[in-house]
Wavefront OBJ file of the C-alpha trace (Angstrom):
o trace
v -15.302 2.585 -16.570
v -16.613 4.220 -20.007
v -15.414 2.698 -22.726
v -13.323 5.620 -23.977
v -10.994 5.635 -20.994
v -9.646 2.103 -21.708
v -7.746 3.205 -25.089
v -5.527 1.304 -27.982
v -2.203 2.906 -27.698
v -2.902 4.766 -31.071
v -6.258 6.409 -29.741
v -4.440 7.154 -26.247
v -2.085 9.140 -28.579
v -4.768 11.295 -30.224
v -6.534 12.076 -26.442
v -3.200 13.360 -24.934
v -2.813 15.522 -28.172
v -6.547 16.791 -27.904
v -6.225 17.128 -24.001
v -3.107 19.072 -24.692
v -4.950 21.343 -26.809
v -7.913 21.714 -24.672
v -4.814 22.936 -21.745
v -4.258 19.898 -19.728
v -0.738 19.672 -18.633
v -0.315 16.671 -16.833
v -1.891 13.313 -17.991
v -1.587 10.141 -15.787
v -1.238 6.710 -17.592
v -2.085 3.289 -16.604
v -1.739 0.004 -18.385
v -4.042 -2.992 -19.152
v -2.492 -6.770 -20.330
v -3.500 -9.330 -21.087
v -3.165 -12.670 -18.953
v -0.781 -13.996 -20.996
v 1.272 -11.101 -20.168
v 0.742 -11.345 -16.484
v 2.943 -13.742 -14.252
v 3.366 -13.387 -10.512
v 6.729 -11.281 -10.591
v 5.253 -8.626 -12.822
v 8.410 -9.421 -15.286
v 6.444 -7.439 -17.978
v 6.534 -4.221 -15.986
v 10.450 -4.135 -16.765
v 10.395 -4.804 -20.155
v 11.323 -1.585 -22.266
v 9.825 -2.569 -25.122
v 6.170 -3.336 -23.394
v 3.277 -1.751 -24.263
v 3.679 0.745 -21.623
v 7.536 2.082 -21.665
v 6.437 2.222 -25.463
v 3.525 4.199 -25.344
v 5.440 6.515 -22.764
v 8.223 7.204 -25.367
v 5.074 8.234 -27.822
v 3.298 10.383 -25.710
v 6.777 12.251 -24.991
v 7.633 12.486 -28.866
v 3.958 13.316 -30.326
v 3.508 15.859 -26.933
v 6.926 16.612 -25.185
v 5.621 19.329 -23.404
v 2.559 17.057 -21.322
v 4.053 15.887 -17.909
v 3.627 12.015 -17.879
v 2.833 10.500 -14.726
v 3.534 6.882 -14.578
v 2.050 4.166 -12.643
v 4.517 1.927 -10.317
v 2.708 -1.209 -8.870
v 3.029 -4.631 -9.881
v -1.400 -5.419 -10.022
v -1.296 -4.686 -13.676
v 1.824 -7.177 -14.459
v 0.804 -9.493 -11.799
v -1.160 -12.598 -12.028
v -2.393 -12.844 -8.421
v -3.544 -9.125 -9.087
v -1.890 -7.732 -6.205
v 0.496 -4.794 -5.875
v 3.347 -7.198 -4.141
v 4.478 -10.324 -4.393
v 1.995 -12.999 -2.919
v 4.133 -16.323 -1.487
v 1.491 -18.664 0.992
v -0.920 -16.089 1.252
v 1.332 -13.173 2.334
v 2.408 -10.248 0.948
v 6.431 -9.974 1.028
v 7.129 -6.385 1.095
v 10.623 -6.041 0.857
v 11.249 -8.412 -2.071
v 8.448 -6.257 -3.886
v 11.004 -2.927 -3.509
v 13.334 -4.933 -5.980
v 10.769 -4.805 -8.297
v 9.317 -1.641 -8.230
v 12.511 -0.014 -8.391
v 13.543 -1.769 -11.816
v 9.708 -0.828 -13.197
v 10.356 2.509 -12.097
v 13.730 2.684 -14.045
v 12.024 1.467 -17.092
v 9.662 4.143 -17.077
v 11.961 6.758 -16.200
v 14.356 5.954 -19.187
v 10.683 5.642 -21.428
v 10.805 9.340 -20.890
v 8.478 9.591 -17.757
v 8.535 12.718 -15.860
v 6.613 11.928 -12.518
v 6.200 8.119 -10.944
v 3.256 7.503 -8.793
v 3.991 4.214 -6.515
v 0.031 3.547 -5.770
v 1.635 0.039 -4.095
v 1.487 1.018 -0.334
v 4.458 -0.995 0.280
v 6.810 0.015 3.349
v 9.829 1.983 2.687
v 9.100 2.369 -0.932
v 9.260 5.661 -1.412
v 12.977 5.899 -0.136
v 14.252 2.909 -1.879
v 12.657 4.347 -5.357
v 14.725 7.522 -4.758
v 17.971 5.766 -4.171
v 17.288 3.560 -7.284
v 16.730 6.658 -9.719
v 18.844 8.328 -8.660
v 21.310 5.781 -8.990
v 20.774 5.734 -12.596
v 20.847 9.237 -12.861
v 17.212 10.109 -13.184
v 17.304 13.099 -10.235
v 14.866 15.411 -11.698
v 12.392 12.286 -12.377
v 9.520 13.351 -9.377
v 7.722 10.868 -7.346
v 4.392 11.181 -6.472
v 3.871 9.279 -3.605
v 0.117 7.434 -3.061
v 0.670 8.575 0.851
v -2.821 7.850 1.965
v -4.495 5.564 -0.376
v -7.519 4.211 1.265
v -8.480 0.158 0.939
v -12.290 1.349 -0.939
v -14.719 -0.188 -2.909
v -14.649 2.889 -5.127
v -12.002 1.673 -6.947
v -13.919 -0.998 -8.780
v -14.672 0.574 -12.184
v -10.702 0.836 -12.727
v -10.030 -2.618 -11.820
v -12.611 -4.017 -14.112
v -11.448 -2.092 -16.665
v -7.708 -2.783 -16.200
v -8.834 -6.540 -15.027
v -6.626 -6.203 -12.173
v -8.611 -7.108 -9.403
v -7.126 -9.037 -6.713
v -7.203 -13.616 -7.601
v -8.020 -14.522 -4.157
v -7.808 -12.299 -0.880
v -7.783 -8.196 -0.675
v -5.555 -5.522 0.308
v -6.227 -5.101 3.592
v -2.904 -5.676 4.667
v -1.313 -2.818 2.606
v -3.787 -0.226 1.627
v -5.446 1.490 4.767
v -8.249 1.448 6.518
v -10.916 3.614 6.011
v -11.659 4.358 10.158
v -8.167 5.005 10.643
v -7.234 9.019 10.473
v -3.932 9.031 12.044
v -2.456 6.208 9.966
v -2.380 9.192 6.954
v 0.051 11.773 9.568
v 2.219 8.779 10.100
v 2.382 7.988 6.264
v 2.922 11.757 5.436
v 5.729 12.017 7.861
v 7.020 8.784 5.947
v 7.332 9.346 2.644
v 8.431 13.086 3.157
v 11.585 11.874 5.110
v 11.786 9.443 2.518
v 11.903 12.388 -0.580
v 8.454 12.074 -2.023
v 7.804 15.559 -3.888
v 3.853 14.946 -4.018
v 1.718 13.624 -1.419
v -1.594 11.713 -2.914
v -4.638 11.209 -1.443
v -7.009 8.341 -2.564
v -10.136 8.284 -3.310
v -10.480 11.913 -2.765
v -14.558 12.858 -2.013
v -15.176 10.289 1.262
v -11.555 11.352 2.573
v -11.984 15.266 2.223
v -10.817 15.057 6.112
v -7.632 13.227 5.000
v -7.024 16.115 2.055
v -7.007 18.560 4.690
v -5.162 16.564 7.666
v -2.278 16.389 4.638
v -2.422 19.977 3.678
v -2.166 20.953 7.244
v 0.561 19.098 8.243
v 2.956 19.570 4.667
v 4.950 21.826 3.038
v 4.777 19.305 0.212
v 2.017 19.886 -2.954
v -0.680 17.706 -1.905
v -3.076 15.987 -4.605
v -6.252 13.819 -4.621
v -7.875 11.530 -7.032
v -11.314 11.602 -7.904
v -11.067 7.549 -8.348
v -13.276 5.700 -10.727
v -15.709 4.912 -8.604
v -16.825 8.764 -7.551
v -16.705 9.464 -11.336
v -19.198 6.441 -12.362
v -21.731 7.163 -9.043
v -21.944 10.549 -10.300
v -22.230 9.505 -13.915
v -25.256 7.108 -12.999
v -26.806 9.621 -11.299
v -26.654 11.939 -14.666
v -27.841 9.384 -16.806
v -30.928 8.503 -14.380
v -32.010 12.206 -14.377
v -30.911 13.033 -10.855
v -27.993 15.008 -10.715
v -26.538 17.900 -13.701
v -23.741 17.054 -15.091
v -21.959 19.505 -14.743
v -23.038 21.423 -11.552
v -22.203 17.934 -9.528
v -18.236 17.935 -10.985
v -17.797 21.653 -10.392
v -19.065 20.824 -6.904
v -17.268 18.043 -5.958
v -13.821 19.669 -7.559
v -14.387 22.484 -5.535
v -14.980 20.591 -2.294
v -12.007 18.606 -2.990
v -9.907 22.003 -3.877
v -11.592 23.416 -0.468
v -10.255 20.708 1.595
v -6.618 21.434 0.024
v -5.792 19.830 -2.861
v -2.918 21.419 -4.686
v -3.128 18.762 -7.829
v -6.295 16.947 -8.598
v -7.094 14.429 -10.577
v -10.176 13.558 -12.074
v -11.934 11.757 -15.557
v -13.103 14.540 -16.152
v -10.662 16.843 -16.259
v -10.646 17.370 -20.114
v -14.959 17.657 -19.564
v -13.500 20.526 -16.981
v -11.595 22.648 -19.756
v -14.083 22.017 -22.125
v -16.616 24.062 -19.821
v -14.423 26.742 -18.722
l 1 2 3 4 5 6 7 8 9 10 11 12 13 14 15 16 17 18 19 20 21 22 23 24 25 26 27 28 29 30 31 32 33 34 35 36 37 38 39 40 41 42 43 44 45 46 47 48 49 50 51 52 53 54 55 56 57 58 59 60 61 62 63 64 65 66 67 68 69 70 71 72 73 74 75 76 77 78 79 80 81 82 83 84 85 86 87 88 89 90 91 92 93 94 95 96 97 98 99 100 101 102 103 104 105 106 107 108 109 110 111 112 113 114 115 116 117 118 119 120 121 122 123 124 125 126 127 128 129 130 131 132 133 134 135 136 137 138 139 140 141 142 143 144 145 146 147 148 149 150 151 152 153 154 155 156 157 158 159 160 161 162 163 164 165 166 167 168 169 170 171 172 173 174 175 176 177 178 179 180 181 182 183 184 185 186 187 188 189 190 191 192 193 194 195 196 197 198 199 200 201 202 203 204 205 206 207 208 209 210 211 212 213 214 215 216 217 218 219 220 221 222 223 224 225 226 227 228 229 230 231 232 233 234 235 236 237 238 239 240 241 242 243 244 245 246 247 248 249 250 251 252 253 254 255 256 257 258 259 260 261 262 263 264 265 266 267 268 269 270 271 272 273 274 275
């Protein structure tokens, strides 16, 4: 990724105020640690006075009106890199729910209006319901990562957040990109479960998926333009081939064709800038 989307906490403060200006109202966060802040329980992901419950309590003091969305997944936190706990190779999915939930609760009393569980994890949807509102967060929304594809276009973000996987993949959790169907059974899922958003990921190679989810809910449905989609295109601009900004109108359109209530994109700010 571009240098200027991995940002110091101070710098991060200044883009949310100018994105706020330029009339973005909704600004998804992510963290990046360092190793020595990583162990393979994600223990930093609870702490609530971590760089990232921190800079959430920031962002909602310096701009109270920008809806934070919040990241819940343990591959930032985790020094295997995955987004559950790894014990002999496997993935244990239920002991993982224990563990989002209290990351969750963090963020939520950080001042975070919206999580996003990208994690794929069974059931988690439902149990991070019960666990907010257990502590009272009701109106916190979750924004459920209901179709979120195993790609190779995530790769920018993961060397940028250095949260790529230590050994193996994520085959086993994330989904495969042949299978259609998998995304119905996933919607039906985490709506019975109380998701308020439904997410699709990466968003231009799964404009089929957008769609399938649109026709099929009554729930706001979102995609992400993923890091991967924003870089191709970027490479393409910087070669000469492609206009900058005719091939993000484009593809933001297609993606807003195929259904997408909520998008989100790097170049979103880029977006109001133009128009």
């Amino acid at each position: 990724m571009p240098g200027v989307y991995r940002l110091s906490q101070d710098l991060l403060l200044k883009e949310a105020l100018d994105a706020a200006e330029k009339g973005i109202r909704s600004l998804a966060i992510f963290p990046s640690l360092p190793d020595s802040k990583k162990d393979p329980l994600a223990l930093e992901s609870k702490n609530p006075n971590g760089i990232y419950a921190s800079t959430i309590r920031k962002l909602k003091e310096k701009c109270p009106n920008l809806v934070l969305i919040t990241d819940v997944a343990m591959d930032p936190y985790s020094s295997d890199g995955h987004d559950g706990i790894l014990r002999d190779g496997r993935i244990l999915n239920d002991e993982t729910l224990e563990i989002l939930a209290e990351m969750a609760i963090c963020q939520a009393r950080a001042g975070a209006d919206i999580i996003a569980p990208s994690d794929m994890m069974d059931g988690r949807v439902g149990f991070l319901r019960k666990a907010l509102d257990g502590e009272g967060f009701q109106d916190v929304g979750i924004l459920s990562y209901t179709a979120k594809y195993c790609s190779c276009f995530y790769g920018p973000f993961r060397e940028a957040l250095d949260s790529a996987p230590k050994s193996g993949d994520k085959k086993t959790y994330q989904m495969d990109p042949a299978n259609r169907r998998e995304a119905l059974r996933e919607l039906r899922l985490d709506t019975l479960e109380g998701a308020d958003m439904v997410m699709v990921k990466p968003a231009l190679a799964y404009l089929d998926i957008i769609s399938d989810l649109k026709q099929n809910s009554e729930l706001p449905v979102a995609a992400y333009q993923v890091s991967g989609e924003y870089a191709m295109i970027m490479a393409a601009v910087e070669k000469g081939f492609l206009n900058e900004k005719e091939a993000f109108l484009e593809t933001l359109t297609a993606i807003k064709r195929a259904g997408a209530d909520v998008i989100l994109s790097y170049w979103a700010k880029k977006f109001c800038e133009e128009l």
